[in-house]
VMD Tcl script that builds the backbone (N, CA, C; Angstrom):
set m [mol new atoms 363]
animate dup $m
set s [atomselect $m all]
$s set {name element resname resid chain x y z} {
  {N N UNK 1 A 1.648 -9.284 1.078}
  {CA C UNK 1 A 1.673 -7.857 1.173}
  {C C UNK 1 A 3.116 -7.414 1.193}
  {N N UNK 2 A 3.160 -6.440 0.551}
  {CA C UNK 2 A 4.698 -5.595 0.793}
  {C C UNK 2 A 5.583 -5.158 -0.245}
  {N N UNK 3 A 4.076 -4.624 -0.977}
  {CA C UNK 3 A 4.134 -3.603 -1.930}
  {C C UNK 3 A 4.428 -2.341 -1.408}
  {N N UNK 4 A 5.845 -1.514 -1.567}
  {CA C UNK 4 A 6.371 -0.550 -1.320}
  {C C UNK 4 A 6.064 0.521 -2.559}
  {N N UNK 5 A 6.139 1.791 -2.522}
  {CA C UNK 5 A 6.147 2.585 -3.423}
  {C C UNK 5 A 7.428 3.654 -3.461}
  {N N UNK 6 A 7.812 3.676 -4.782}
  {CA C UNK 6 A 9.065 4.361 -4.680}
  {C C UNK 6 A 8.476 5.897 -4.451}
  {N N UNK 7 A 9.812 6.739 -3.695}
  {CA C UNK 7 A 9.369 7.943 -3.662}
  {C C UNK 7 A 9.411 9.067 -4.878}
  {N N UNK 8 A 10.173 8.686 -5.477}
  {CA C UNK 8 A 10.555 9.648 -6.774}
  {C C UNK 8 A 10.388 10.921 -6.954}
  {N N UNK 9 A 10.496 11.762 -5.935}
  {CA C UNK 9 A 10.358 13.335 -5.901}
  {C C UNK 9 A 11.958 13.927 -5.195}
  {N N UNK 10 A 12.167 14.873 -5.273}
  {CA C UNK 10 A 13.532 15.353 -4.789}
  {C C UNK 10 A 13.748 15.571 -3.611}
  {N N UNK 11 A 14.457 15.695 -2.703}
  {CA C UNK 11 A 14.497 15.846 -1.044}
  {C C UNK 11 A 13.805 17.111 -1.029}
  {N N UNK 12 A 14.252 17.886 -1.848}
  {CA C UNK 12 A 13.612 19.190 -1.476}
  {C C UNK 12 A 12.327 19.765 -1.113}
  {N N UNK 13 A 11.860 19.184 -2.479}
  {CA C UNK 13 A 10.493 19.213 -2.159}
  {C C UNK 13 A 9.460 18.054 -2.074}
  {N N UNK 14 A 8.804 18.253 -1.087}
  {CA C UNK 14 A 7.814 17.109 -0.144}
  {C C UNK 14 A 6.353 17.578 -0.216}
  {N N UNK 15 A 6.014 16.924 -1.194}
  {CA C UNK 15 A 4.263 17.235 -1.178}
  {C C UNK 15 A 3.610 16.362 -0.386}
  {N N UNK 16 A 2.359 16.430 -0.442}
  {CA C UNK 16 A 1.502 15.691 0.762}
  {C C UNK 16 A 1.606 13.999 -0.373}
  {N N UNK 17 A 1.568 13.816 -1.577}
  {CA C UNK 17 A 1.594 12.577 -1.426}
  {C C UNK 17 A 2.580 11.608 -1.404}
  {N N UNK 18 A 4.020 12.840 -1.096}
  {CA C UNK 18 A 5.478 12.078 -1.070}
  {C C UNK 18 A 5.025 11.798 0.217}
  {N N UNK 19 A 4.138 12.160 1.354}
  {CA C UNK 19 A 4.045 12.080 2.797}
  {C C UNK 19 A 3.163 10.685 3.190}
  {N N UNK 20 A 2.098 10.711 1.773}
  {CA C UNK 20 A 1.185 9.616 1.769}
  {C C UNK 20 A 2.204 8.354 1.868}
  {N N UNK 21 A 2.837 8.306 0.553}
  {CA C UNK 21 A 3.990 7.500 0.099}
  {C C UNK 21 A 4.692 6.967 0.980}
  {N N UNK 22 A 5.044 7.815 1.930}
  {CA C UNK 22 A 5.834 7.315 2.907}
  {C C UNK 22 A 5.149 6.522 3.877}
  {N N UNK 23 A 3.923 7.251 4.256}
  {CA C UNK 23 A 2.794 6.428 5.374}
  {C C UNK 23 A 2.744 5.169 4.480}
  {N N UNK 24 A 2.184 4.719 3.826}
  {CA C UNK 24 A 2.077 3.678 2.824}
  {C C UNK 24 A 3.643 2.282 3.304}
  {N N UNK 25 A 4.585 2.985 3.163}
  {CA C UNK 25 A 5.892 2.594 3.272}
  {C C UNK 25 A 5.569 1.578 5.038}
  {N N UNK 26 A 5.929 2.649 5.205}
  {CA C UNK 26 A 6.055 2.651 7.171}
  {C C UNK 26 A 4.845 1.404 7.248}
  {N N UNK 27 A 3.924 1.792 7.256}
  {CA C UNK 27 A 2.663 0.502 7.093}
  {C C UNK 27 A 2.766 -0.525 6.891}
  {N N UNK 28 A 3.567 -0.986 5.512}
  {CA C UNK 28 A 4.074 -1.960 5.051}
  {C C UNK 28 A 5.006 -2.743 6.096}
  {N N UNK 29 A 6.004 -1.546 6.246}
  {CA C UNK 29 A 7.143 -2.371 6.966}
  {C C UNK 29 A 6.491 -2.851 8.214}
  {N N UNK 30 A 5.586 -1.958 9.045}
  {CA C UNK 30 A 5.007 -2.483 10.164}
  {C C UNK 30 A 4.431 -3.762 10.111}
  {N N UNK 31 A 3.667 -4.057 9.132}
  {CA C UNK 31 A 2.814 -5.544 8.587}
  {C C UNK 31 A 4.277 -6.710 8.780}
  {N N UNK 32 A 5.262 -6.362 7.939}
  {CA C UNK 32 A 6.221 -6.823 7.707}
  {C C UNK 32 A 6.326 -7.558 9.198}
  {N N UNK 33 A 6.938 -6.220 10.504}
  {CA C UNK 33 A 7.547 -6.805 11.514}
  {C C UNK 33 A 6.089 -7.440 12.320}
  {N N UNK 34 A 5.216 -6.946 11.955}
  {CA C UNK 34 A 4.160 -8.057 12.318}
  {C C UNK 34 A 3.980 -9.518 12.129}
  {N N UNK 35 A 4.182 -10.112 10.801}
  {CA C UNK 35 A 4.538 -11.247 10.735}
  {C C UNK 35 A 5.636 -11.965 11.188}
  {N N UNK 36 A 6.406 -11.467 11.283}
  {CA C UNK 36 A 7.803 -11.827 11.915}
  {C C UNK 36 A 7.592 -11.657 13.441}
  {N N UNK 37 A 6.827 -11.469 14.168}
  {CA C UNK 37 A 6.632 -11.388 15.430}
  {C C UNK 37 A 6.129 -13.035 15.943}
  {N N UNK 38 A 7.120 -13.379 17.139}
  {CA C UNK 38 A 6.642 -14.446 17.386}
  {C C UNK 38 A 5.894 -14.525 18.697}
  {N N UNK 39 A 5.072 -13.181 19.038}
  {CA C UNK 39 A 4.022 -13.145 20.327}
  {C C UNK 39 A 3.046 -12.645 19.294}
  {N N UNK 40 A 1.886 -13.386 19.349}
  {CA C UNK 40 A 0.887 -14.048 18.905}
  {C C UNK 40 A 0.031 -12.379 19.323}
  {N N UNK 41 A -0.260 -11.913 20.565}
  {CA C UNK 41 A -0.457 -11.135 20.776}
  {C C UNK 41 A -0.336 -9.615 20.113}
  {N N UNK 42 A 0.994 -9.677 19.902}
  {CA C UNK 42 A 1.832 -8.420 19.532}
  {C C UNK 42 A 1.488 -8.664 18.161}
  {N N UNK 43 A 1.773 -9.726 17.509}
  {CA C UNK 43 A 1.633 -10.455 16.137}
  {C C UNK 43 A 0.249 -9.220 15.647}
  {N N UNK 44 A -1.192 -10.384 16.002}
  {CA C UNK 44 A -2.362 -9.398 15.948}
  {C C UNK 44 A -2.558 -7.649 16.066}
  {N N UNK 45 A -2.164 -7.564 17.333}
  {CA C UNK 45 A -2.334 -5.872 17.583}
  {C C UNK 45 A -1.335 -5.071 16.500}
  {N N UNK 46 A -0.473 -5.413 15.728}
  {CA C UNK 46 A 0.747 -4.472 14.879}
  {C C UNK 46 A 0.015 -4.788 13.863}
  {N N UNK 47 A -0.505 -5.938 13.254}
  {CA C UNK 47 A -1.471 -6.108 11.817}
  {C C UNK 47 A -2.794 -5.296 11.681}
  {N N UNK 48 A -3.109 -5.188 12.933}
  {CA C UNK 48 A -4.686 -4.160 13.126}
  {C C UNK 48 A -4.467 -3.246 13.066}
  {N N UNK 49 A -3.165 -2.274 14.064}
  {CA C UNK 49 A -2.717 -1.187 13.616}
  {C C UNK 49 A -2.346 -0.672 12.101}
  {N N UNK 50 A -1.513 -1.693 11.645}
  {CA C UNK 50 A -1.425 -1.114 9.856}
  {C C UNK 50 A -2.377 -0.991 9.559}
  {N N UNK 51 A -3.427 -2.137 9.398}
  {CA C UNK 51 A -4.460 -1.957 8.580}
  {C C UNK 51 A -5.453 -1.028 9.047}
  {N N UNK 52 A -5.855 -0.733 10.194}
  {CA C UNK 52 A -6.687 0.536 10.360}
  {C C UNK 52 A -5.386 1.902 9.385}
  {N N UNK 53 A -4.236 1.846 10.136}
  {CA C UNK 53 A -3.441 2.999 9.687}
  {C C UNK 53 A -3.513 2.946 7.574}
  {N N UNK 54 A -3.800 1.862 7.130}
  {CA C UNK 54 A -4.441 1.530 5.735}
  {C C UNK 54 A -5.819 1.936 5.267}
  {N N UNK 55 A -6.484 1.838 5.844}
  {CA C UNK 55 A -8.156 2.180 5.728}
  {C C UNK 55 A -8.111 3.724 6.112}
  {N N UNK 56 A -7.270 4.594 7.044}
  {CA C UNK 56 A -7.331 5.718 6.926}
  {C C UNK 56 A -6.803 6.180 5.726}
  {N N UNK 57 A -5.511 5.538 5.523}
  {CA C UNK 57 A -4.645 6.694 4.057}
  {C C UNK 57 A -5.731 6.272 2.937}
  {N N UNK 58 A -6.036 5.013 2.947}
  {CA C UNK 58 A -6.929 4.826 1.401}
  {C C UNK 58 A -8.256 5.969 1.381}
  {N N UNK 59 A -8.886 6.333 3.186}
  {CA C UNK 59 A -10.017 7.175 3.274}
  {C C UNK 59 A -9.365 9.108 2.176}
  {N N UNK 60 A -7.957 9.031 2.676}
  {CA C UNK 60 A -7.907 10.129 2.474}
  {C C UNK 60 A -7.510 10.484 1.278}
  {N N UNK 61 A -7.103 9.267 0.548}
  {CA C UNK 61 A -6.403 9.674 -1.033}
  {C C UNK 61 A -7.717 9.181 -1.751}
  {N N UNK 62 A -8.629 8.710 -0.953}
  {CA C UNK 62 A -10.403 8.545 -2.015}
  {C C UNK 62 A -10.876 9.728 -1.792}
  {N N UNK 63 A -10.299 10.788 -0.996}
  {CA C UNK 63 A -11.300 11.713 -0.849}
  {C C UNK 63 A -10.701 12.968 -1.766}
  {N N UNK 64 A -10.127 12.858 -2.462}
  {CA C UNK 64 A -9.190 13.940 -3.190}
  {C C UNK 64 A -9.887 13.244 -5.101}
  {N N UNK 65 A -9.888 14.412 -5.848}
  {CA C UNK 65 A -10.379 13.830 -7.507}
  {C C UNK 65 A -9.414 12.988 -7.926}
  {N N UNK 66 A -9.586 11.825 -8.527}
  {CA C UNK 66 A -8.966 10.661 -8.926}
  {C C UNK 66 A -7.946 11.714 -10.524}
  {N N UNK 67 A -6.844 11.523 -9.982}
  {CA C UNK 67 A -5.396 12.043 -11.130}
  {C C UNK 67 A -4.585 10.640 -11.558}
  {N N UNK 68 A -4.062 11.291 -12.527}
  {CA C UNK 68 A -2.882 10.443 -12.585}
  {C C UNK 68 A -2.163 10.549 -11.647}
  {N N UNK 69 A -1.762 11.597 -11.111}
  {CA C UNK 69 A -0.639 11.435 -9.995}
  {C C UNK 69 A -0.949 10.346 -8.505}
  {N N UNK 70 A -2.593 10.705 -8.319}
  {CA C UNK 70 A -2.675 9.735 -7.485}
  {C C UNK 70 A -3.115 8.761 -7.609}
  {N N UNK 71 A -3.621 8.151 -8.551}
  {CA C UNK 71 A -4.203 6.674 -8.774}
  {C C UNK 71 A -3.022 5.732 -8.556}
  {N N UNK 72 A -1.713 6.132 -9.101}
  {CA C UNK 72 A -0.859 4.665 -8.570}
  {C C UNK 72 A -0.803 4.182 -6.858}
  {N N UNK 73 A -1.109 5.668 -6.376}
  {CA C UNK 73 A -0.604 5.402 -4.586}
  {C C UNK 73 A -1.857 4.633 -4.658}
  {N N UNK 74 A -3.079 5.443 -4.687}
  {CA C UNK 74 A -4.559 4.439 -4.289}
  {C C UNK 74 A -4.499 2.671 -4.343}
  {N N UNK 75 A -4.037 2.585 -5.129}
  {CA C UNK 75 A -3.814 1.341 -5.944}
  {C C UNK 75 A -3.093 0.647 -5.101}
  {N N UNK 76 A -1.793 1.617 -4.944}
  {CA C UNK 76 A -1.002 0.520 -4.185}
  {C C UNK 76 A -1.595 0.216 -2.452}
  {N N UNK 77 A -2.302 1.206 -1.999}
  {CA C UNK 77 A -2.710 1.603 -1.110}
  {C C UNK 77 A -4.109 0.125 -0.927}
  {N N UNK 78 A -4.528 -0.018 -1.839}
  {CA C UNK 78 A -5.406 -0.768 -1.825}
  {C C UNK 78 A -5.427 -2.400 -1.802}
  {N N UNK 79 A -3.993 -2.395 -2.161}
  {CA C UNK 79 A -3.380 -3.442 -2.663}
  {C C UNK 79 A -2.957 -3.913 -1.439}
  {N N UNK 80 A -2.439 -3.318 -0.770}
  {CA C UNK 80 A -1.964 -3.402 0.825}
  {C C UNK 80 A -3.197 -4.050 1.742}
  {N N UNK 81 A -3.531 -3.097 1.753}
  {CA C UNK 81 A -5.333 -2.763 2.721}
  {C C UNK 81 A -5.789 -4.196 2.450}
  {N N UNK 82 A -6.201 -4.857 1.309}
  {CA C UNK 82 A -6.962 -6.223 0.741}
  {C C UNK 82 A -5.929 -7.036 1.152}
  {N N UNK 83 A -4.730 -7.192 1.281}
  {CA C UNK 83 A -3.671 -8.309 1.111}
  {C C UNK 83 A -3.914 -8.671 3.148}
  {N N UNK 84 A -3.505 -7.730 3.373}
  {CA C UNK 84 A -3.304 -7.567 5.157}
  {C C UNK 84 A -4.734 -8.063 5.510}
  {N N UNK 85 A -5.862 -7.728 5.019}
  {CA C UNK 85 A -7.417 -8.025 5.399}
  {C C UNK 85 A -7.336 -8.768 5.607}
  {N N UNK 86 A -7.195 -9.580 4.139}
  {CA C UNK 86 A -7.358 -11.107 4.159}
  {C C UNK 86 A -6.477 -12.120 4.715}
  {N N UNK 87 A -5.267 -11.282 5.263}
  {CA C UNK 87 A -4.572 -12.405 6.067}
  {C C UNK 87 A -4.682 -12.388 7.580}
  {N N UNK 88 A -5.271 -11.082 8.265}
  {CA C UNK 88 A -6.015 -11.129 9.179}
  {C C UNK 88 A -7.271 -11.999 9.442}
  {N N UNK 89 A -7.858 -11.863 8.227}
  {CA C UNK 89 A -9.352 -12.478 8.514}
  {C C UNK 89 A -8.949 -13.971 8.542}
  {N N UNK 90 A -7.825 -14.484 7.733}
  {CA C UNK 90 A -7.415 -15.664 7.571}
  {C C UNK 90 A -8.915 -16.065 6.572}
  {N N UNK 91 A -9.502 -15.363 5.427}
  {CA C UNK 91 A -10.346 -15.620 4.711}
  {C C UNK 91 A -9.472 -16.233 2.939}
  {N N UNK 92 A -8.368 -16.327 3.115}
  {CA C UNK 92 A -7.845 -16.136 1.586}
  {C C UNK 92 A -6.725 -17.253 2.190}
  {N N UNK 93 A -6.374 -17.962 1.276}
  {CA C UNK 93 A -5.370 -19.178 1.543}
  {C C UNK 93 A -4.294 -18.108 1.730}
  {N N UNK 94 A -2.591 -18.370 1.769}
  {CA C UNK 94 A -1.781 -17.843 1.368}
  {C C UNK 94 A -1.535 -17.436 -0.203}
  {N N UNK 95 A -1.817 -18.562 -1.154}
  {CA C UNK 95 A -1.514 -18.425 -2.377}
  {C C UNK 95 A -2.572 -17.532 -2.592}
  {N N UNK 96 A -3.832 -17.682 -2.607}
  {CA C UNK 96 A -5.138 -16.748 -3.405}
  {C C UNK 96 A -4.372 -15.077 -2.413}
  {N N UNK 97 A -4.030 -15.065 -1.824}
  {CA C UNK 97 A -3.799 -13.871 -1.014}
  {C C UNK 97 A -2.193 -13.325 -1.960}
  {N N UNK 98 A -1.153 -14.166 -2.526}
  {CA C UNK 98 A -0.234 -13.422 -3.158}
  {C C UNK 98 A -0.522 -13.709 -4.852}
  {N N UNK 99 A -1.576 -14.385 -5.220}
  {CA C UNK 99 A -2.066 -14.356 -6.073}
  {C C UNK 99 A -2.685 -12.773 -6.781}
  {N N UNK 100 A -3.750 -12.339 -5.796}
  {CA C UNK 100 A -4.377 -10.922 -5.634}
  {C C UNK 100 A -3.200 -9.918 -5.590}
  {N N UNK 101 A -2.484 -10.213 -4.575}
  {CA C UNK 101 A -1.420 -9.215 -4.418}
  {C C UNK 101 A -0.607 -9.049 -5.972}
  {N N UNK 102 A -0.078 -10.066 -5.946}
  {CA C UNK 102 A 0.549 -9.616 -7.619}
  {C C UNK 102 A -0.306 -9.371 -8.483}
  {N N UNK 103 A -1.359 -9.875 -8.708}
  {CA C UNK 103 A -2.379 -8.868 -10.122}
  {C C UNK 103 A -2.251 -7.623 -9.674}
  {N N UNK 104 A -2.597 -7.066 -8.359}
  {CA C UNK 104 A -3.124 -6.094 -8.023}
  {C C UNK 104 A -1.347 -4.677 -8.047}
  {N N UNK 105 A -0.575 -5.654 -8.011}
  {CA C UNK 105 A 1.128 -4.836 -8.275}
  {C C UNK 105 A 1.068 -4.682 -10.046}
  {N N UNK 106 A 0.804 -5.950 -10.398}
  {CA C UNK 106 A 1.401 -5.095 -11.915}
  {C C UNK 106 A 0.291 -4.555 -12.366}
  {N N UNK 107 A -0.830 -4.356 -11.913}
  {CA C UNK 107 A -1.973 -3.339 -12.204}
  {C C UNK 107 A -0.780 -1.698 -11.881}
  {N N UNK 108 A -0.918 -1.766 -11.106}
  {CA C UNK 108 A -0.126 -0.539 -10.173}
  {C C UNK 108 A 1.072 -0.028 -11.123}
  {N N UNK 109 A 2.131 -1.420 -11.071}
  {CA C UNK 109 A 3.231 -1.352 -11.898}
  {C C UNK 109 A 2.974 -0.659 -13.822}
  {N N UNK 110 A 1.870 -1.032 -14.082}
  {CA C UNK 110 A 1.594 -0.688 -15.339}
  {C C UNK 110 A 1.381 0.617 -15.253}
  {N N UNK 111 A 0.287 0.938 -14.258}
  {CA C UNK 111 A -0.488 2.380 -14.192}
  {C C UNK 111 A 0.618 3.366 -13.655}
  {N N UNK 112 A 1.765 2.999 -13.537}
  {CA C UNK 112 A 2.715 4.122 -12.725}
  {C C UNK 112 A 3.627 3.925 -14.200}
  {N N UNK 113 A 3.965 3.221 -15.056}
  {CA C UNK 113 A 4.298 3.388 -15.982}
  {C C UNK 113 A 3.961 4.515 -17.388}
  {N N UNK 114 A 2.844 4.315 -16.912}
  {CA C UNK 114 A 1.682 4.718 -18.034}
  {C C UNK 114 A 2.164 6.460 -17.508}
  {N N UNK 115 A 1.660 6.806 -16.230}
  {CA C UNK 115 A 2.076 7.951 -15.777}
  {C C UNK 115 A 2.733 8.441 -16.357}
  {N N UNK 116 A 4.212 7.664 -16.166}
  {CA C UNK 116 A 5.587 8.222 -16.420}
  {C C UNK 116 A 5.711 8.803 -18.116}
  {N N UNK 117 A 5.314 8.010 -19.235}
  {CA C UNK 117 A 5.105 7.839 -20.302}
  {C C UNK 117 A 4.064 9.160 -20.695}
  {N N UNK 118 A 2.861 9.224 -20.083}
  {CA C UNK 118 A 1.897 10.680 -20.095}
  {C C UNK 118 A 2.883 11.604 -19.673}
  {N N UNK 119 A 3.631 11.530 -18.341}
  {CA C UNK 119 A 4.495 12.828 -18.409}
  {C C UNK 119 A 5.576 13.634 -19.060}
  {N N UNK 120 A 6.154 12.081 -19.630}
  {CA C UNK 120 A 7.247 12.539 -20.242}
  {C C UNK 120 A 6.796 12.833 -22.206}
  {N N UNK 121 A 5.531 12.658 -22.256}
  {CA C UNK 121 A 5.176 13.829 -23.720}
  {C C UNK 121 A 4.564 15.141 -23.906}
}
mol reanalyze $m
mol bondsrecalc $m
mol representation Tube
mol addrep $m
């Protein structure tokens, strides 16, 4: 896990999914200092926190009509959510777990391309 999403909008203006974007971010990094935690305890409770704090943003960007603008966050959003699951559940080796993770990035990586390419004609 630790698929980040760039923000690519201007300081100025901050829409709700430069806000998603960022939750997304923060999440990540939290997972991040979760693994790097060496109380076993703390370890668990910061991985449950992202990932519930994951299962909410994915609740709320599924609940909006599927755009181009938001299908890359979903994606990446989802990409997160499945990666962290499965290393919680300890159901996915390490490799099958960054295996998924990278299909599931240059899925993302393509579809935010594609975006860019629709916008700019």
């Amino acid at each position: 896990m630790a698929h980040q999403t760039p923000l690519g909008s201007s300081a100025s203006h901050v829409s709700c999914l430069d806000l998603w974007r960022e939750k997304n971010d923060q999440l990540v990094r939290q997972a991040k200092v979760a693994q790097d935690s060496s109380l076993p305890l703390r370890r668990q409770q910061l991985a449950q926190d992202a990932l519930e704090g994951l299962r909410g943003l994915l609740c709320s960007l599924q609940g909006l009509p599927a755009t181009v603008s938001v299908l890359p966050l979903e994606l990446t959003v989802i990409c997160n959510f499945i990666t962290l699951r499965a290393n919680l559940a300890r159901g996915f080796t390490e490799d099958l777990a960054q295996d998924i993770q990278q299909g599931l990035e240059r899925v993302t990586q393509t579809w935010s391309l594609l975006c860019v390419l629709v916008d700019l004609s």
